[in-house]
N, C-alpha and C positions, 0 to 999 in steps of 0.2 A: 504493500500500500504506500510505505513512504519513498518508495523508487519509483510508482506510477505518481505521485505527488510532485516529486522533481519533474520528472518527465514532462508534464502536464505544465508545469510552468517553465521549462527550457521551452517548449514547444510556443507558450505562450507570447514568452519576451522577441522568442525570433520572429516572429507574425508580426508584434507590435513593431519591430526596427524595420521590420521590411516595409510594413504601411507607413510608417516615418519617413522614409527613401524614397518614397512612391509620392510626397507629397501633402500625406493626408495630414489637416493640422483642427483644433476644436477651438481658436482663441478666443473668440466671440462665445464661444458655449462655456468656456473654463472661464470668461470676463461674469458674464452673467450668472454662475453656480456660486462664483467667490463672493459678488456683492451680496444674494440675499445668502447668505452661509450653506449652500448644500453641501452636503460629505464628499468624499471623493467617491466613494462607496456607492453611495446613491448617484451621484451624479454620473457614473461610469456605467450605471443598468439603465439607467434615462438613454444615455448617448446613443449605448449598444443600440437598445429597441428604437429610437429613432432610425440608426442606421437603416434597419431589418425593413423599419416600415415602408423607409424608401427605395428598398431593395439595392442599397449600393454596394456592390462586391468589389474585391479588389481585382488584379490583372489576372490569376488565374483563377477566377470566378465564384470565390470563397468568400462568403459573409464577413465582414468587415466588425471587428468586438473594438468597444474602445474601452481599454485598460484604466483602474484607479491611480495606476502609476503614472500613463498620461495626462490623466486630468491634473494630479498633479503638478508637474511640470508645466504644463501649460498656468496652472495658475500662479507658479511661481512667476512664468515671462511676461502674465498681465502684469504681475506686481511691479518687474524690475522696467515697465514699458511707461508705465504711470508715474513712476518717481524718474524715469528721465526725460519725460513732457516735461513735469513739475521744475525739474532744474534744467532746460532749454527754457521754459518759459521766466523765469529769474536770473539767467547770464544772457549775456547779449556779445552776441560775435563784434556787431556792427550794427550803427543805427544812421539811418538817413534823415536831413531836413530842410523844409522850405517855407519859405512866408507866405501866406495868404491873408487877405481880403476879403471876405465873405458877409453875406450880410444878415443879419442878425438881428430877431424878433425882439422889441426889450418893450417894457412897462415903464410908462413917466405916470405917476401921481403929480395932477397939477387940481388944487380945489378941491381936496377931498374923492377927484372922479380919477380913476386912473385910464389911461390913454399908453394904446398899441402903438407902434413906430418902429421901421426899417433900419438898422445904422449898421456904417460898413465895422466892423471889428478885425484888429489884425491877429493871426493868432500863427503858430508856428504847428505843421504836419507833422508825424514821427511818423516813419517805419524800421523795421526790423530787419536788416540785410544778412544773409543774399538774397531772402527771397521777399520782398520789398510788402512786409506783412504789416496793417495799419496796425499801433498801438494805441495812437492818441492824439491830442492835439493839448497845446498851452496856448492860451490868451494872454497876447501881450498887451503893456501901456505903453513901453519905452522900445528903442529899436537899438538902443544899445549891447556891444557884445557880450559887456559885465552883467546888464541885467537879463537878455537871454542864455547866459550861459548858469545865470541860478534857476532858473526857470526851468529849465533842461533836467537839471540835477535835481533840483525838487520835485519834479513830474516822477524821474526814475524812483527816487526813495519813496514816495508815496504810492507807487506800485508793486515794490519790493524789489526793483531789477537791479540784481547787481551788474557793477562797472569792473570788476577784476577779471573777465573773459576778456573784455572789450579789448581789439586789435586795431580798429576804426574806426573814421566817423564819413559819413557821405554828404556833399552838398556842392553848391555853385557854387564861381568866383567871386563871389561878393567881398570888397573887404573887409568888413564885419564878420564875416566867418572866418578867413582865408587871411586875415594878417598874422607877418611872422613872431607879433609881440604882444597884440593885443584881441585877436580874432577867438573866434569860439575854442575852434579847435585848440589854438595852442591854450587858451585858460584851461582848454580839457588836459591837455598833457601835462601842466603845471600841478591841476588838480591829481589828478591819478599820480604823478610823481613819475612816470615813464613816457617815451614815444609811443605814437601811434601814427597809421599808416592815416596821409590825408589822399583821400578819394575825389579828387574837386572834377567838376561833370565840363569835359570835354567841347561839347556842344556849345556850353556857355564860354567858353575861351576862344574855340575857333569863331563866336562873331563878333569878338571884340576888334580886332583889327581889321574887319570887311567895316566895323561900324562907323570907327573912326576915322577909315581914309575916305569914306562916305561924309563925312560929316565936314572932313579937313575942305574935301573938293568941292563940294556941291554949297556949301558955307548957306546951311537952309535952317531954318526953324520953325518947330512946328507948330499948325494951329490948331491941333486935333489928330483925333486919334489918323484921319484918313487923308490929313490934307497939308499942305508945306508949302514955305514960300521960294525954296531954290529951284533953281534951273531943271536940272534934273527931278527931280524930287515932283514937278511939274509934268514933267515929259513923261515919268512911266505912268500917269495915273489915266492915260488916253494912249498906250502906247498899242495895245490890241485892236485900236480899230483901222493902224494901218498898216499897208501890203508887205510883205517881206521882199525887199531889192536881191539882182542878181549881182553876185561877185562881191559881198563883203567879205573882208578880211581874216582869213582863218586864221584861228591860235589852237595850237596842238595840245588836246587834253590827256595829260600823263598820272601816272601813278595811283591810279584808281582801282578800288579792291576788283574780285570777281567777279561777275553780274550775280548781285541778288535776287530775289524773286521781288519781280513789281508789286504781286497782290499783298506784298505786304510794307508796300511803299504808300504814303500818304499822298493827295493830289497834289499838293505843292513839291513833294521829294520827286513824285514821277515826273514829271513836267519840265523841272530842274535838271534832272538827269537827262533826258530825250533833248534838252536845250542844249547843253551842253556838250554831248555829243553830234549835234547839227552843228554847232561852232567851230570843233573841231574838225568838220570834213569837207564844210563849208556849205553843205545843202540842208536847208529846212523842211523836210515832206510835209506833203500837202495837207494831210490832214493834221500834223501838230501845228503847222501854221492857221490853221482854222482850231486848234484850241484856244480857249481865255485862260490866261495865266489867274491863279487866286486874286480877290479883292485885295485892296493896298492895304496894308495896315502898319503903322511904323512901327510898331514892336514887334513884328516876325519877321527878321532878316531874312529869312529863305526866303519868304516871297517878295522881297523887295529884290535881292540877287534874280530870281527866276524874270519878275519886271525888265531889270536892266539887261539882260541877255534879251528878250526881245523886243525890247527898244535896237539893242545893236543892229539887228539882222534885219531891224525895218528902218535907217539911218542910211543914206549914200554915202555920207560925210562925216561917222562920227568925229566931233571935239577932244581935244585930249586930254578931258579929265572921263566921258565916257572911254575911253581905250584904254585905259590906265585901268578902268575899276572892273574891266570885263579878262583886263590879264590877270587880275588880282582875283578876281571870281573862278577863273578857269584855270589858274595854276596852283592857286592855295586853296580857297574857299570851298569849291564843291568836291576835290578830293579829298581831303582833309575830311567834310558831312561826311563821305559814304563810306569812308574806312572808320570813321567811330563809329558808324550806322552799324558796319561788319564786322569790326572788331569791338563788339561792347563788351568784353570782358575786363574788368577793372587791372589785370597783366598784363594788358597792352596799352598800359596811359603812359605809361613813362615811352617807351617807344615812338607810338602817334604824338606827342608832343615836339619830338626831336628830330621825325620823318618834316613836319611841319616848320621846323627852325630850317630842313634842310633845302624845301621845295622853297622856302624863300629866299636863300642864296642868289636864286636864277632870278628874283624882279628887278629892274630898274633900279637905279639906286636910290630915286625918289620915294617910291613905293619901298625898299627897304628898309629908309630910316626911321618912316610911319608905322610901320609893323613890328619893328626893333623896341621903338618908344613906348607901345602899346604894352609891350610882354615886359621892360622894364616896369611901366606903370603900375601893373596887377600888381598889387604886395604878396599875391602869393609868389610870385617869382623877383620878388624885388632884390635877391641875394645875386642876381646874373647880371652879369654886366656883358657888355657889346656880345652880345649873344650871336648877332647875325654878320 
């Protein structure tokens, strides 16, 4: 009897390792026996007869037992699954952030009557990185870095996140974030008492110096969100209603990642792109010459760039401040978009930065000194001198 007793459980355990191999796992069922307290006991004759009812066999066509021993186990790997939620959700690899404006339902007591009203509120975004998970948001009064960087650290302690994981911080060039003495980030590294890796977003760098040599040439001011008084600034905002000339002046477009897939390109990126390679070969097809470039708006550089490419190619004569900002477009500016567009992985910033210092070597020296001044300017790179 006690050698068929062995037997009976060697035979057992090897079934169980083999349906283990096979795949077969109960975590959801060993999740749910452990919260309201079932045995393993009981919960392993629950399982079985479930199996049975739904007649699942395993590969050589044998009724399928699930073991006390597995329940157990499985409800150990709820246990050890739960407390590493619990501490992923209280360390933080990396956190990203950004200012918004938003508007904001508030109550005025005026007369004893109280009274509804709209007002814009600034308040600061939080996600969780890598995978750009929302946590929260703080409401600011001050746009200072000293006061959103207590802001920050208060948000974190009142959620219980600890900052001893933390490797980085993610956000734009702003100097408020981004300065090397007084910006969020470094009060962050002063605070923690270590380095940390600064993530500053690419995107917002490359349209600093399309913005600036924009603003040096065209010397325009704005009177709204959609309308300007310089020259240019003028011309693209009526530049779609005229014909595309033959034989304007090609500029060869280099250094541009792989061809991505359009459908997951925006109207303004695709548009941009297809312009840009018409520049290059010198011919516009017919039907993107019969597209409308996006509405003007002067806080989205891409569609201001996408504008001035076809103003170019509808000009017999461009001026030489448009030539200047369509070589500035076509050798830095739109390669530059599509290689962070393709290369968005946060190990390829140092790299695209310095591909970026290299493709402007090749501009005019005019346009060199304005794109030099610009990367001096940012205090995130204020430690570089004659860069280009």
């Amino acid at each position: 009897m006690h050698d068929q007793n062995n037997q009976r459980r060697l035979t057992m355990s090897a079934f169980m390792m083999e349906t283990e191999e096979q795949g077969y796992d109960c975590f959801n069922f060993a999740l749910v026996c452990d919260r309201f307290g079932v045995p393993d006991r009981i919960a392993s004759a629950l399982g079985t007869a479930l199996l049975q009812d739904f007649k699942i066999k395993d590969k050589h066509g044998k009724p399928l037992i699930m073991d006390k021993s597995k329940v157990r186990r499985e409800k150990e790997k709820c246990r050890q699954e739960v407390l590493r939620k619990r501490l992923d959700d209280t360390n933080l690899l990396a956190f990203s952030f950004d200012g918004r404006k938003d508007d904001t339902l508030t109550i005025d007591k005026i007369d004893e009557k109280y009274h509804t009203r709209m007002v814009k509120e600034p308040h600061l975004v939080i996600l969780r990185e890598p995978n750009s998970e929302l946590i929260g948001y703080v409401r600011l009064e001050h746009e200072t870095a000293e006061y959103k960087t207590t802001k920050l650290n208060g948000f974190f302690n009142d959620k219980n996140i600890s900052l001893d994981t933390l490797i980085g911080i993610c956000t734009d060039g702003e100097p408020t974030n981004t300065g090397p003495h007084g910006g969020i980030i470094r009060r962050f590294e002063l605070l923690l008492k270590r380095p940390l890796h600064w993530f500053v977003c690419l995107l917002h760098f490359n349209k600093l110096p399309f913005r600036h040599l924009f603003e040096a040439l065209d010397k325009s001011t704005s009177t709204g969100p959609r309308s300007a008084t310089g020259k240019l600034s003028r011309q693209i905002e009526t530049c779609e209603t005229l014909p595309v000339v033959d034989g304007f002046q090609k500029i060869e477009l280099q250094n541009m990642p792989p061809a991505p897939e359009k459908k997951e390109f925006s109207t303004d990126s695709k548009y941009s792109y297809d312009m840009a390679h018409a520049i290059s070969s010198g011919v516009v097809p017919v039907d993107l010459a019969n597209i409308k470039p996006g509405k003007i708006v002067h806080s989205r550089w891409l569609t201001k760039a996408a504008r001035l490419m076809r103003l170019y190619v509808t000009t017999e004569n461009p001026d030489a401040n448009l030539r200047i900002l369509i070589e500035f477009i076509i050798k830095c500016y739109v390669p530059m978009y599509f290689n962070i567009k393709y290369y968005s992985s946060v190990v390829y910033g140092s790299v695209l930065f310095f591909k970026f210092i290299g493709w402007s070597r090749f501009l005019e020296p005019r346009l060199r000194k304005i794109v030099n001044q610009v990367i001096k300017d940012n205090s995130y790179y204020a430690h570089s001198e004659n860069i280009l």
